[in-house]
C-alpha positions in Angstrom: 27.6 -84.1 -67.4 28.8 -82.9 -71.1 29.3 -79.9 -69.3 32.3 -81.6 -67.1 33.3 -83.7 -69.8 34.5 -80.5 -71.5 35.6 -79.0 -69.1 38.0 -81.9 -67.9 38.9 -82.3 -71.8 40.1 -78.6 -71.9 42.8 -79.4 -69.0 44.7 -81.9 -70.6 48.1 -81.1 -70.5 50.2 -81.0 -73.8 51.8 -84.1 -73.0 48.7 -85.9 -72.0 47.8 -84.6 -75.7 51.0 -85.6 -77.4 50.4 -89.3 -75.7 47.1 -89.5 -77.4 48.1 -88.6 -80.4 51.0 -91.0 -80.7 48.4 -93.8 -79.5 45.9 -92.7 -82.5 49.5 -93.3 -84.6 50.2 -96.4 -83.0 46.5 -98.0 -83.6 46.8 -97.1 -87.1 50.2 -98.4 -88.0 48.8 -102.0 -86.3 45.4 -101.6 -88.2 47.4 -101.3 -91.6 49.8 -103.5 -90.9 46.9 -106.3 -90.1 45.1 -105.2 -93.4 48.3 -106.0 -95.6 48.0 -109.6 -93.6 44.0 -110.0 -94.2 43.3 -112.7 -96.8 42.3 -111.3 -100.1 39.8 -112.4 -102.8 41.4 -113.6 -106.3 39.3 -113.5 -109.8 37.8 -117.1 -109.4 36.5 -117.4 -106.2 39.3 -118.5 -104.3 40.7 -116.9 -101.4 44.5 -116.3 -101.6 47.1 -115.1 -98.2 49.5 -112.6 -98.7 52.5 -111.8 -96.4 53.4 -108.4 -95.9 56.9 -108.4 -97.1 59.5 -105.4 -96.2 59.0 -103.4 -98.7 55.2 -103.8 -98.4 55.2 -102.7 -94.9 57.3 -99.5 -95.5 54.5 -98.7 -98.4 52.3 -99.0 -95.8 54.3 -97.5 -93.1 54.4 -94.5 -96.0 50.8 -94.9 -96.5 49.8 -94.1 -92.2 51.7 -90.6 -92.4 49.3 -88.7 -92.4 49.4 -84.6 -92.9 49.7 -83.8 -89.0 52.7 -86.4 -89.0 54.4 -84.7 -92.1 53.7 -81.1 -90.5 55.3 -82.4 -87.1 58.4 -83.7 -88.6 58.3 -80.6 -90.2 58.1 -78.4 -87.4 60.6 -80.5 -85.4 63.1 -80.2 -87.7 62.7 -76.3 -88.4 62.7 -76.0 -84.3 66.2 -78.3 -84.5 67.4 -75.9 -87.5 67.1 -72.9 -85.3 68.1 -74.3 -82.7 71.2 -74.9 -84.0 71.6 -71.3 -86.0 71.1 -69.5 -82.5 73.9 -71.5 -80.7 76.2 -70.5 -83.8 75.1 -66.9 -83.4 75.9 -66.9 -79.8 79.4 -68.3 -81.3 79.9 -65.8 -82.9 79.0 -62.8 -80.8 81.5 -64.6 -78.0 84.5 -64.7 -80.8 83.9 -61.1 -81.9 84.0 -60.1 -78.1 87.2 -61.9 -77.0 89.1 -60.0 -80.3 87.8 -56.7 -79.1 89.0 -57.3 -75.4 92.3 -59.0 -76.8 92.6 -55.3 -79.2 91.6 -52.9 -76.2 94.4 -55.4 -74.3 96.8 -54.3 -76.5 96.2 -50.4 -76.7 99.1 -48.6 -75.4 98.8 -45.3 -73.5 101.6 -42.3 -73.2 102.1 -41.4 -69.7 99.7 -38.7 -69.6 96.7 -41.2 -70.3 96.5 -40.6 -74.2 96.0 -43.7 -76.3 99.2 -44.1 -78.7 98.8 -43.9 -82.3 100.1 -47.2 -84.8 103.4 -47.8 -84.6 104.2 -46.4 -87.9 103.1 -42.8 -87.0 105.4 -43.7 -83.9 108.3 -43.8 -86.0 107.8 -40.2 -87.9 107.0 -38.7 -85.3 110.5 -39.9 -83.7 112.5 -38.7 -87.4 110.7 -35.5 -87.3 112.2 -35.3 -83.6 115.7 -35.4 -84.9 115.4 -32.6 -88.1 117.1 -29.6 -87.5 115.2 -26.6 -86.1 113.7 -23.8 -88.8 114.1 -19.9 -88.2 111.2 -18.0 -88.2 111.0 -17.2 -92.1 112.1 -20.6 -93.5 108.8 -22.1 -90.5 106.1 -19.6 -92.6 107.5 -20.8 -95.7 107.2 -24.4 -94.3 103.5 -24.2 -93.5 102.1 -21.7 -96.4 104.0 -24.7 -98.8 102.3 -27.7 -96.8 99.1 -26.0 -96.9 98.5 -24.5 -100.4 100.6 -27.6 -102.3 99.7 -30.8 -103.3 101.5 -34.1 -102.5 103.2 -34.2 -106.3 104.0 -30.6 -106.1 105.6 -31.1 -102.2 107.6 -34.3 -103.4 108.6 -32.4 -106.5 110.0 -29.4 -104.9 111.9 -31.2 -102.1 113.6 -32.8 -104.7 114.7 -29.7 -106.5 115.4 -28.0 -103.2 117.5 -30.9 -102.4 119.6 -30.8 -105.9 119.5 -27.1 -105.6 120.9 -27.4 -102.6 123.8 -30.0 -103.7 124.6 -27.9 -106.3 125.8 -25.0 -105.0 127.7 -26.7 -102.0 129.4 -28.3 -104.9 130.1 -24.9 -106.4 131.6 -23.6 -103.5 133.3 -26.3 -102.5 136.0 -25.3 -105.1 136.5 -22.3 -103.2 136.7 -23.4 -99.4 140.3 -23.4 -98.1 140.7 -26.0 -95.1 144.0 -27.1 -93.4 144.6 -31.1 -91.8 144.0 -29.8 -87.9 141.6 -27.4 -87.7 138.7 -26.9 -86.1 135.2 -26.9 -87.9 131.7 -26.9 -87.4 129.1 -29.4 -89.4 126.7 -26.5 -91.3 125.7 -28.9 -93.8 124.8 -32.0 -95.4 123.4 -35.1 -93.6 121.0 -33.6 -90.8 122.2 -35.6 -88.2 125.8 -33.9 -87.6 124.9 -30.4 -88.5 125.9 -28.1 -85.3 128.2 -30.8 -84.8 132.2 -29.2 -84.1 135.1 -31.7 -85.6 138.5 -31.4 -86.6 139.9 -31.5 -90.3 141.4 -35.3 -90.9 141.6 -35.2 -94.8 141.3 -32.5 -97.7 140.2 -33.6 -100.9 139.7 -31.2 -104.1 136.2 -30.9 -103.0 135.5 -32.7 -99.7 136.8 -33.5 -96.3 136.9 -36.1 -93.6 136.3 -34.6 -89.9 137.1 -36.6 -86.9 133.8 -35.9 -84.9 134.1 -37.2 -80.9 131.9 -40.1 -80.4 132.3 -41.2 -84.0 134.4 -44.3 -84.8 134.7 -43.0 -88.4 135.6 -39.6 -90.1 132.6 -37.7 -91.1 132.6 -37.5 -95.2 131.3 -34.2 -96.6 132.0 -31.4 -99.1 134.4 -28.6 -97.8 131.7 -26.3 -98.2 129.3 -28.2 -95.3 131.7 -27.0 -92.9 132.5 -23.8 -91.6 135.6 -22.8 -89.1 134.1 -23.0 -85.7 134.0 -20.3 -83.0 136.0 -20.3 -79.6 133.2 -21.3 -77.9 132.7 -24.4 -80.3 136.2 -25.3 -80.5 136.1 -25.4 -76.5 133.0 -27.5 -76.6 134.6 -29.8 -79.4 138.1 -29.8 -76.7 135.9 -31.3 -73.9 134.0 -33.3 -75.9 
């Protein structure tokens, strides 16, 4: 018989447990609460009633908790704590995947498949499309320069070549004879018109205006950025 007793005790369920045990609870809230009602025995003899007022019965609803209650309070609110700290994880996973899927959304590809770069580098690379073309000598120069110099050094010379560079047109300048009406190629100055073939507007001491086709305005320069065109450019210049 003890031997089925067990036996049946060992297949309660968890929540035939949990019942139990909040029955055990219950019985001992009630058998408290009736001992804070009993009638108790003064100093002389007499016997004396005392009502369990509010805060009596929460002493005594303080007094019933006993360590399981205080370690299942505990437990449920640790299980409600990560509870709660799982759901925000999951939040923010799902957040951190919809801004990578709106980034890859946004990535651009060139017609032959390649991802594009930022837009920035977009930009150079369309200036370095427009600079005039090197010869072979001034391209080795170019890359032994960019390769053996720092950043400094390669901003530092640029500027030197560049007022180098203004110097001398600005010495020959003086020397360049030009006539209003004739026929000239761009050979220096702004990068954007050099190759370009114009005719002479204006002649200053040392620059000129040259009416350039498809330019509303003269072209300002010094006398010595321009050089008297060829047949073949002053043709090309005549259609244009």
């Amino acid at each position: 018989m003890d031997t089925q007793m067990n036996s049946t005790t060992k297949q309660l369920s968890a929540i035939d447990r949990a019942l139990a045990a909040a029955k055990s609870r219950r019985a001992q809230k009630e058998g408290a609460a009736a001992v804070g009602d009993t009638v108790s025995s003064g100093e002389d003899g007499t016997e004396e009633s005392h009502a369990a007022g509010p805060s009596k019965a929460k002493a005594v609803e303080k007094a019933v908790l006993t360590a399981e209650q205080r370690e299942e309070k505990k437990l449920k609110r640790e299980a409600e704590k990560h509870v709660k700290m799982v759901a925000l994880e999951a939040q923010r996973t799902a957040r951190k995947a919809s801004k990578a899927e709106k980034r890859a959304a946004k990535v651009k590809v060139t017609p032959d498949g390649q991802p594009r770069g930022p837009v920035h580098m977009k930009k150079i690379a369309t200036a370095a499309a427009k600079l005039p073309q090197m010869n072979s000598d001034a391209q080795l120069a170019f890359n032994d320069l960019t390769t053996n110099f720092s950043g400094a050094q390669l901003t530092a010379l640029a500027l030197h070549l560049a007022h180098h560079n203004r110097t001398v047109s600005t010495q020959r300048a003086a020397t360049v004879q030009l006539k209003v009406g004739q026929t000239v190629c761009i050979a220096g100055g702004d990068h954007r018109f050099i190759g370009k073939v114009g005719v002479i507007d204006r002649v200053q001491r040392i620059r000129c205006y040259v009416n350039i086709p498809g330019m509303e305005k003269p072209y300002y320069c010094f006398t010595s950025d321009v050089a008297p065109a060829t047949v073949a450019e002053s043709t090309e210049a005549a259609v244009g």
